[in-house]
RODO-2510 file (C-alpha; in nm, 4 decimals, decimal comma):
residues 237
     n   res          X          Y          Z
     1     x    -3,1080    -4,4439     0,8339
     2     x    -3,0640    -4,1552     0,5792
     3     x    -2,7005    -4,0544     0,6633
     4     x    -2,5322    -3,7157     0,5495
     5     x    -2,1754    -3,7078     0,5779
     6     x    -1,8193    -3,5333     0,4318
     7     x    -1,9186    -3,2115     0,4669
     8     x    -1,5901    -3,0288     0,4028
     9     x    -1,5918    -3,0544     0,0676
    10     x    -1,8539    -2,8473    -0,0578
    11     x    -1,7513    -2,5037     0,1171
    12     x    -1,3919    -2,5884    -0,0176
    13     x    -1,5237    -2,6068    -0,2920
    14     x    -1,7531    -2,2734    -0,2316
    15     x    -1,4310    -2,0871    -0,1490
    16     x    -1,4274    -2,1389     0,2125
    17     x    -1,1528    -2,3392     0,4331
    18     x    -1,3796    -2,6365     0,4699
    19     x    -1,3104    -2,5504     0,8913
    20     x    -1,4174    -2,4628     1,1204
    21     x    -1,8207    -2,5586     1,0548
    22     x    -1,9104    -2,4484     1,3651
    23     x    -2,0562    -2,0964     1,2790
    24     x    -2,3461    -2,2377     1,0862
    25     x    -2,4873    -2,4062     1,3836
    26     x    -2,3513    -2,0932     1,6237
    27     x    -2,5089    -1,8603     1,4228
    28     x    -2,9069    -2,0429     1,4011
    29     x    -2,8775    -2,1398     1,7761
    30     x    -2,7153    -1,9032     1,9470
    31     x    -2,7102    -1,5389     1,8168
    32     x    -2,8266    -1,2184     2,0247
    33     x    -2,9668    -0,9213     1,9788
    34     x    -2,8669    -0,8189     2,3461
    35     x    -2,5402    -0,9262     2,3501
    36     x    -2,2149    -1,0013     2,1545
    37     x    -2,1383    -1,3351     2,1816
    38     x    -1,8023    -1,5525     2,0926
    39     x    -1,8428    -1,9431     2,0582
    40     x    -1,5189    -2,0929     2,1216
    41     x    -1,4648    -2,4591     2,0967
    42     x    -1,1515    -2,6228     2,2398
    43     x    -1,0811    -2,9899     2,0752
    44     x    -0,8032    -3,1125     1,9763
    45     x    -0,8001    -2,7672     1,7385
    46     x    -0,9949    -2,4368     1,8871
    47     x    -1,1738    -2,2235     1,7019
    48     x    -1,4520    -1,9316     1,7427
    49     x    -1,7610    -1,8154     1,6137
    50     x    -1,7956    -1,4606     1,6662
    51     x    -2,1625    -1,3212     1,6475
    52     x    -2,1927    -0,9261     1,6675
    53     x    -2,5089    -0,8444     1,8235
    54     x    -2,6418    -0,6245     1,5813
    55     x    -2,6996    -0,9316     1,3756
    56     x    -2,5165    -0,8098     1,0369
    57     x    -2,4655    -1,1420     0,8435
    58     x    -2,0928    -0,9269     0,7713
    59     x    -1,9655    -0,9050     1,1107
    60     x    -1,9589    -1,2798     1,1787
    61     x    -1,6402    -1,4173     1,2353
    62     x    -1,4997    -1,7537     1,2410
    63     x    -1,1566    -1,8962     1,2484
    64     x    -0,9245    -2,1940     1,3579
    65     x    -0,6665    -2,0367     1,6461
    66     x    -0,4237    -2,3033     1,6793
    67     x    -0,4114    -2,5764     1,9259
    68     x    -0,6885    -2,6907     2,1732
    69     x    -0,5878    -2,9630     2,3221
    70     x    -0,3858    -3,1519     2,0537
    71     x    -0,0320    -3,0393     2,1847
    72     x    -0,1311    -3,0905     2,5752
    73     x    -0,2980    -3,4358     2,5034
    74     x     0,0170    -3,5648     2,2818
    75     x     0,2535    -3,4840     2,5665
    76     x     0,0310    -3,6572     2,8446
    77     x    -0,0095    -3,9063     2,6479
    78     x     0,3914    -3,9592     2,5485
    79     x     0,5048    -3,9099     2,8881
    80     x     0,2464    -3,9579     3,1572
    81     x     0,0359    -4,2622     2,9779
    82     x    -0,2941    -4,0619     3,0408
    83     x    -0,5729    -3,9512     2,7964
    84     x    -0,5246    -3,5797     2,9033
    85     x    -0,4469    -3,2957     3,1907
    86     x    -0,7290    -3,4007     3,4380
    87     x    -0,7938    -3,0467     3,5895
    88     x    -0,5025    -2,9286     3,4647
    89     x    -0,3059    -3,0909     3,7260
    90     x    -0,0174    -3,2056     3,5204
    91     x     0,0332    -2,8667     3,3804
    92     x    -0,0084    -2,7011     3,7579
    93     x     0,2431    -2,9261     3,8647
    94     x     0,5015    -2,7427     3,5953
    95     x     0,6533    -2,4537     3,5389
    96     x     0,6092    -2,2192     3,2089
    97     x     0,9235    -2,2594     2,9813
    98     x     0,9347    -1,8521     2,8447
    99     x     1,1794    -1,9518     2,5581
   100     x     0,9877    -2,2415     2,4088
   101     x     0,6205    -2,0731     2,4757
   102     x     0,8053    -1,7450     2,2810
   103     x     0,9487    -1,9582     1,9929
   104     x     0,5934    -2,1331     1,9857
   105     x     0,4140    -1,8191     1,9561
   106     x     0,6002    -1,7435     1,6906
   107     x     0,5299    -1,9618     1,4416
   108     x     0,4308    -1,8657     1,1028
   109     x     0,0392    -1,9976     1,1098
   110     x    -0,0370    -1,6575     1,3751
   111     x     0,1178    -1,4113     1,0887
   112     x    -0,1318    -1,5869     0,8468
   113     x    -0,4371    -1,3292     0,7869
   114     x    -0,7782    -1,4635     0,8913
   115     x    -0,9519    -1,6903     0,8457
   116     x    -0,7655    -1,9728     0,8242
   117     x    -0,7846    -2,3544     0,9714
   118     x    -0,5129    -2,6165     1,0935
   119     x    -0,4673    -2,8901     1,2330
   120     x    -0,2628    -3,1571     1,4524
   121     x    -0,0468    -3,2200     1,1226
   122     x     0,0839    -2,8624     1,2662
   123     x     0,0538    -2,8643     1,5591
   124     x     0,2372    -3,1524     1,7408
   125     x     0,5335    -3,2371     1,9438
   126     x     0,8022    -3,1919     1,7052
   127     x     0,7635    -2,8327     1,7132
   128     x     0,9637    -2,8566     2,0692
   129     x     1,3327    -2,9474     2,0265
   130     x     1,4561    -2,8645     2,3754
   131     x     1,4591    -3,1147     2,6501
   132     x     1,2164    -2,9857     2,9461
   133     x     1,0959    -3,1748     3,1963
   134     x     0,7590    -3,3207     3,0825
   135     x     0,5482    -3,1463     3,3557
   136     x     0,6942    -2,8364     3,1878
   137     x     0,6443    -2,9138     2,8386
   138     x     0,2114    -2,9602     2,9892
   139     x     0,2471    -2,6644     3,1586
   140     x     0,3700    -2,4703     2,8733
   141     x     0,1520    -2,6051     2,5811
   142     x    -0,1132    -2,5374     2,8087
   143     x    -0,0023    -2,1590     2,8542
   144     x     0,0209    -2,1628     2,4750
   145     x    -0,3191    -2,2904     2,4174
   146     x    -0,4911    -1,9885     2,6143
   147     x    -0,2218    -1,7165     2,4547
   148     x    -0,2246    -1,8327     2,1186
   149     x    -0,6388    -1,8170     2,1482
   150     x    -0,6599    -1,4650     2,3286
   151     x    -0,4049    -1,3473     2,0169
   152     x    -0,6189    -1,4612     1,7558
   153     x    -0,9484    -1,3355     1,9488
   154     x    -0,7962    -0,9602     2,0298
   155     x    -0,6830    -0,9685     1,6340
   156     x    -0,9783    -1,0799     1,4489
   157     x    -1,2358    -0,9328     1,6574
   158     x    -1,3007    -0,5492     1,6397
   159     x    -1,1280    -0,3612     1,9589
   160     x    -1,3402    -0,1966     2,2165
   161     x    -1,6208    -0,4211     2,2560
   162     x    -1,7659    -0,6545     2,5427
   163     x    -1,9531    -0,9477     2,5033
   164     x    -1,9211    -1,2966     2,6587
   165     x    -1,7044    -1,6433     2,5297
   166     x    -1,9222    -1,9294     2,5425
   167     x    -1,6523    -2,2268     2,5616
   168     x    -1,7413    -2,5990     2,5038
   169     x    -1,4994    -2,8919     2,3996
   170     x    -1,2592    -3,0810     2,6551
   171     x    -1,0893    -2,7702     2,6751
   172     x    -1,3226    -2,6165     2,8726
   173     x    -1,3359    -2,8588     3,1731
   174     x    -0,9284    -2,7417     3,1700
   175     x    -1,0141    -2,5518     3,4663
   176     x    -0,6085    -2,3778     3,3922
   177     x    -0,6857    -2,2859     3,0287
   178     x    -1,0219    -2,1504     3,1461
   179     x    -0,8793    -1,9430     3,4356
   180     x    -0,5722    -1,7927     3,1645
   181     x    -0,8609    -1,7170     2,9100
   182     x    -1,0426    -1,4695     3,1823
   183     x    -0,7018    -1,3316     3,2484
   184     x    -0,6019    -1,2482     2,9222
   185     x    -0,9198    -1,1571     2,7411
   186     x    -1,1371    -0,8504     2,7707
   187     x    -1,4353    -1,0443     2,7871
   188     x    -1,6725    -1,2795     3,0377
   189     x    -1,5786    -1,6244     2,9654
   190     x    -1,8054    -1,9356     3,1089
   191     x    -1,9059    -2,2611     2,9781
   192     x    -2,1673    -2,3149     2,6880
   193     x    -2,3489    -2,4838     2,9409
   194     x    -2,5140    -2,1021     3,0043
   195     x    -2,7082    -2,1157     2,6922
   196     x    -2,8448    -2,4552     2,7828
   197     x    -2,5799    -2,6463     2,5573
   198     x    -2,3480    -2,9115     2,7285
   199     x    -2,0322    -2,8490     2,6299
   200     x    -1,9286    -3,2152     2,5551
   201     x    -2,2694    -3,2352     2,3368
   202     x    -2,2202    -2,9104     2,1274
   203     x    -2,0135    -3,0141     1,8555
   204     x    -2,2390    -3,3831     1,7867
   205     x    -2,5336    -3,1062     1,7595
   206     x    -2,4114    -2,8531     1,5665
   207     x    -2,3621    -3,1255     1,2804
   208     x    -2,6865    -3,2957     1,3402
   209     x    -2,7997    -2,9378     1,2519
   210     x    -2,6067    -2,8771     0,9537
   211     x    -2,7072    -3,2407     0,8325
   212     x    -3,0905    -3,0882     0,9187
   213     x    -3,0228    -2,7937     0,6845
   214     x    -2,8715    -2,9917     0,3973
   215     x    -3,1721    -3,2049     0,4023
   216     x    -3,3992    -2,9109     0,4132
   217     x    -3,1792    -2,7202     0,1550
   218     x    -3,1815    -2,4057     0,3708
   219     x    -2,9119    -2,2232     0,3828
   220     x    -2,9976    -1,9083     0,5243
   221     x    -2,7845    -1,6584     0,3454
   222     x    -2,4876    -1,6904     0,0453
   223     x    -2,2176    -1,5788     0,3156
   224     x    -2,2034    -1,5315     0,7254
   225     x    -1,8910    -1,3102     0,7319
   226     x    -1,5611    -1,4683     0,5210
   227     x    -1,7667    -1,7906     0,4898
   228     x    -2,0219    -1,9195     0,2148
   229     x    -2,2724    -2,0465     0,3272
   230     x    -2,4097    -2,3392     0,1152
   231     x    -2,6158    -2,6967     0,1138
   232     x    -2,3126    -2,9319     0,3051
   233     x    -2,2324    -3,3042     0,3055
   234     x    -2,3200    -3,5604     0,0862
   235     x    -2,6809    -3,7746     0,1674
   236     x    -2,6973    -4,1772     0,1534
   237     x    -3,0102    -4,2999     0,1232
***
């Protein structure tokens, strides 16, 4: 089958960060003209795709936040020999460590303007030197996740607006990340799932799309906020 792959490379090359790729597909599927709408996906990075309802190409957003699940999976992994927090019981089992989640947010990648990407090469467990319990160390990379999200979301995003996070990725079925999002951000928050997009699907379709545009040679604009917009990935025949 014709295959279209490496995408990254192009919007490097373009100018962009080469992540997140998200807002190309956010932008053709899911923009509104009723409503402001931020797509946040939580893997092993998260990132959003903010879409301002009056539709101005400008206003979109889209940015890396720091860790999804990387940090939380590493630990349950390390210390628990699971795949990851089922329910976020692990982490409700735990208790918030405020020195390390402090140090944490303090890291140098949330004083770095927008946008910008990362990655697990970052973000992983040697950033933690002290010795916690390991139900702590869950519970407070999971505390970390939602903060260091609802930072980069009340930062980037213009103050004073409402408007609804659409959240897909594993994250989202953390039903603790998902509560401290709703807490902390000024916003609805609810699963992609709303617009008719499962949230474990959403990523595999948003690059089935972009592969779709680089095949039709589409791109629909040079830029959608900080991000050019260009023909992606490479095709074999």
């Amino acid at each position: 089958i014709i295959t279209i792959s490496d995408f990254r490379q192009k919007h490097i090359a373009a100018g962009g960060e080469g992540a997140p790729l998200a807002l190309f597909g956010d932008t053709i599927l899911f923009a509104s003209e009723t409503e402001n709408r931020v797509l946040l996906n939580m893997g092993g990075i998260a990132n959003f795709t903010y879409l301002p309802a009056s539709g101005d190409p400008a206003g979109i957003l889209v940015t890396d936040t720091g860790p999804g699940n990387t940090l939380i999976d590493a630990a349950v992994r390390r210390y628990f020999n699971k795949a990851y927090d089922e329910d976020g019981a692990i982490a409700r089992s735990g208790k918030i460590d405020s020195g390390i989640l402090a140090e944490l947010m303090s890291l140098s990648f949330f004083k770095d303007k927008f946008p910008k990407s990362t990655g697990p090469e970052y973000f992983n467990l040697d950033l933690v030197h002290a010795s916690i319990s390991p139900a702590d160390l869950v519970a407070t990379f999971t505390e970390f996740t939602a903060q260091s999200i609802a930072l980069a979301m009340k930062t980037y995003i213009p103050s004073g607006i409402d408007g609804t996070v659409y959240v897909s990725g594993g994250g989202s079925k953390n039903p603790v990340i998902m509560a401290r999002l709703t807490d902390l951000l000024p916003f609805r928050v609810c699963e992609s799932d709303e617009l008719g997009m499962p949230s474990a699907a959403k990523e595999a379709v948003l690059f089935a799309l972009l592969a779709n545009e680089t095949l039709a040679d589409s791109p629909g604009a040079e830029r959608l906020g900080d991000s050019p917009w260009v023909s992606l990935g490479k095709i074999s025949l």
